[in-house]
Each structure stands twice: as C-alpha cells, then as structure tokens.
N, C-alpha and C positions, 0 to 999 in steps of 0.2 A: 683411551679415547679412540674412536673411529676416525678413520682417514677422512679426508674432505670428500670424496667425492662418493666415500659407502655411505654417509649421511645427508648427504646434496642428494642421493638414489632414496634415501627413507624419507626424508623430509616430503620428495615427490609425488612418492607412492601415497606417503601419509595424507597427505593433501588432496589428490585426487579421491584417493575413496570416503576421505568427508568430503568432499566437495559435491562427490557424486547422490553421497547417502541424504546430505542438507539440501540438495537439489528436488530431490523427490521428496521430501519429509519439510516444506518449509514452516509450518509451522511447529519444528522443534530447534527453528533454527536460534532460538532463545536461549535453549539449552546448551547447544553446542558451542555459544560464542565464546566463550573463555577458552577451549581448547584449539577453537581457531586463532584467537587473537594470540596464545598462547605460541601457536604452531605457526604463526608467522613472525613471531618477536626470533624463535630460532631459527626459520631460515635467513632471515633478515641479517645476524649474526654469524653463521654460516658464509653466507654470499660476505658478509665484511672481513672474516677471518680467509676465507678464500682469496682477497684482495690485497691483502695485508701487504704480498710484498709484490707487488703490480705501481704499476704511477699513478698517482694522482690523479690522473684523467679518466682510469678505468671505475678507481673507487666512487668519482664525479659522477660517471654515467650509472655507477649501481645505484646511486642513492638517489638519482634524480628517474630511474625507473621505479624503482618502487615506493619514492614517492608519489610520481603519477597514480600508481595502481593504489597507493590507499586516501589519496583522492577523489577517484575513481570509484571505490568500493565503498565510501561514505556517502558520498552523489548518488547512486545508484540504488543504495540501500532508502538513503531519503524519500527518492521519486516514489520508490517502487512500493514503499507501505504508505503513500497518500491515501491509495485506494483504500487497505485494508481500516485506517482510521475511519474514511467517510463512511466507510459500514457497518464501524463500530458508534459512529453517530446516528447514524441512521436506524441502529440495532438500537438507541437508548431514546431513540424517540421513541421508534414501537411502544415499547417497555410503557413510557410516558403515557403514549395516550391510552393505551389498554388501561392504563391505572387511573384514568380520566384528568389528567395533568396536561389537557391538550398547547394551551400558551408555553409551557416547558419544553413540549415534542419538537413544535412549531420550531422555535431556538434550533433545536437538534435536528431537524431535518434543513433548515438553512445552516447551519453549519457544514453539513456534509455535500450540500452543491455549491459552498464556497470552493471548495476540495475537488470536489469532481461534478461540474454542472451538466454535465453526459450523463447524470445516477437516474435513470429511467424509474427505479423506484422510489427512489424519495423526490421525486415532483409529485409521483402519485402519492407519496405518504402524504407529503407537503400539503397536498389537495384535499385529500379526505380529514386531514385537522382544520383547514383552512373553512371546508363546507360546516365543521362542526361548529367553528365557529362564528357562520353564517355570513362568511365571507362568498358569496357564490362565484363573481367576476374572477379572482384570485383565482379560485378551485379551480374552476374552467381554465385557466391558463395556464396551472401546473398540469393536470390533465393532458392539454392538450397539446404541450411542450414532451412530455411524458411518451405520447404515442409518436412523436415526429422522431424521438432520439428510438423509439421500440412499437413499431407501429403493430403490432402484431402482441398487446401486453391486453393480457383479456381484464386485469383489473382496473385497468386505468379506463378501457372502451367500457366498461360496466358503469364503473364511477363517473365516467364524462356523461353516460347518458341521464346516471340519475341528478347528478348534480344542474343539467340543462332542463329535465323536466323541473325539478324545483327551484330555478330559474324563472320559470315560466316559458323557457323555448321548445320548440320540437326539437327533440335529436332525429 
C-alpha cells in the first residue's frame, strides 16, 4: 500500500484533471459521476486513515469539512441544472407544437418559466402557441415580457407585431 501522503498527491492530481476535464466537457459530466463519486469515497477514507491517530477534534473538523463540501456539491449541482431542465421543457414544447399539440406545448413552455421566468424564449414560444390559440391579449404579453428580459430578440419583435396586427392594433 502507498504511504499517506503518495496517495493524498494521486488522489489530488486525480481530482484536478477530472475536475478540469468535467469543467470543459459538462455535458459528459453524467458519464463521469461514478468515478467522481468513486474518487471521493477514497479520499474521503484517506483523509480518515490520515486522522486515525490525531484527537478527536481533528477527525470532527475533517468530517465536518467535507461534509460542508458535499453539501455544497449537491446544492450547487441542484441550482445549476434548473436551467438545463427548463430547456429541456421548453425543447418538448417545441416538439409539441410543431406536431400541432399546441395545449401540451403550452403546459411545457409554462413549465419552464416556472424554472426560469428570465427564458426570453419561451415567453416567445409561450406566445406563438398562445396566438394559435387565439388567445391574442396572452400572446402580446408573452411577447412583450420576452423583449423586456431580450429586447433585441428578432423573433419575438416579428411575432409582437403580427400578433398586434391581428389584434386589430397598429404595431
């Protein structure tokens, strides 16, 4: 077996260059979690066998670190694939109303500004299933919520003006 601290030096190394490689590559970071999870169950063991014969206090503060950090690293991971979810809602409304299932889209694009109500484009999706379903008032106010969070969104100023001519208003 290697000494404490030639495997405390791999474990580090091992860590950083996935850490590095999962940083640039996030969506394979699916892939890699077993040998992450894997690669911190040993250090984790490591840092406990390194304490072994330390006090009580030291082991307290190992366990109470790297419980914070996988705390931390759940929290984090949580927040941070919100997004990707509401895109994956937003990507099966699409789907929906292309395949003329627009009351299904509809679901699906409110779903994904429960998630992120900043999704500049799914106010505009929101809208053009909304006008299909001759909801016009609606439309308009996804629309035009749409260009307040992206005011520079050529699909939404396209969609706000046809959706206001058949309205009946001048754009």
């Amino acid at each position: 077996s290697f000494p404490t601290r030639r495997s405390s030096d791999l474990i580090g190394t091992s860590a950083l260059t996935l850490g590095f490689f999962c940083g640039a590559n996030f969506r394979y970071e699916v892939d890699f979690l077993p040998a992450l999870v894997w690669l911190a169950v040993i250090g984790i063991l490591g840092v406990e066998r390194s304490l072994a014969n330390r006090p009580q206090i030291w082991r307290n503060v190992a366990r109470s670190g790297w419980g914070a950090l996988l705390v931390f690293s759940v929290a984090f991971n949580l927040v941070a694939t919100v997004g990707y979810y509401a895109d994956g809602q937003n990507g099966a409304g699409v789907r929906l109303f292309n395949e003329g299932k627009v009351s299904e889209a509809i679901e699906h694009y409110q779903r994904a500004l429960r998630l992120q109500p900043d999704y500049a484009e799914a106010h505009s999706n929101l809208g053009a299933a909304l006008e299909e379903s001759g909801k016009h008032a609606d439309a308009i106010a996804h629309y035009e919520q749409a260009l307040r969070i992206l005011p520079d969104y050529p699909e939404a100023q396209n969609n706000l003006g046809i959706a206001l001519w058949h309205g009946g208003k001048e754009s």
